[in-house]
N, C-alpha and C positions, 0 to 999 in steps of 0.2 A: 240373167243369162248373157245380155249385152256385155260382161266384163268378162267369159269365160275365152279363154285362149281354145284349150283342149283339157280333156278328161285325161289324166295321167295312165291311172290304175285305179281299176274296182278290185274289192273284195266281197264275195257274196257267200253268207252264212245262211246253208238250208236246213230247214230242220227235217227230219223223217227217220224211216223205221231205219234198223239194222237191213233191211234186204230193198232199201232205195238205194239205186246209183244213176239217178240223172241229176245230180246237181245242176252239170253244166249247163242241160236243157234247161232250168230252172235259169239258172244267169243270163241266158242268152236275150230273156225279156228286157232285162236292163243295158245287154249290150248295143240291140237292137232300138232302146229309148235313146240312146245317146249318138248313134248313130244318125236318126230322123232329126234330133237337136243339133249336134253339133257336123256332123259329117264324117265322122270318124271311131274306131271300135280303139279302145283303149287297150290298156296290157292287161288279164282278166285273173283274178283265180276263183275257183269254187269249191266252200269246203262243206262236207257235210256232219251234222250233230244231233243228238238226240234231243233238244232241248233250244228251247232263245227265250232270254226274257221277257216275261208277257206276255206269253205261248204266242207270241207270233211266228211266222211261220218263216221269213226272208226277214233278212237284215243284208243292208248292203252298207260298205264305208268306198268312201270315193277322195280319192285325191286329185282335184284340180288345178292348172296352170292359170291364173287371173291377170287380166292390164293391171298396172300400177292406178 
């Protein structure tokens, strides 16, 4: 974490029914982790799906800015 600059952009994939719509709430635990780490809430989005590999349940992809 010593080499991270800032958190670019998250993408966070929720899994749940046809009649969930709080993704966002769901992202906001990860927005919220990077904030306590780094100081800062990155550019976010949340999408929602019926399914994630290995029925888990969040999948998040993050794009980081690193020191050389």
């Amino acid at each position: 974490l010593n080499k991270v600059k800032k958190a670019v952009k998250i993408l966070v994939f929720v899994a749940g029914t046809d009649t969930f719509y709080q993704q966002p709430a769901v992202a906001n635990g990860a927005s919220e982790l990077l904030m306590d780490l780094l100081g800062h809430v990155p550019s976010r989005s949340a999408i929602g799906t019926n399914a994630l590999p290995g029925n888990i349940p969040v999948e998040i992809e993050a794009i980081f800015e690193v020191e050389a």
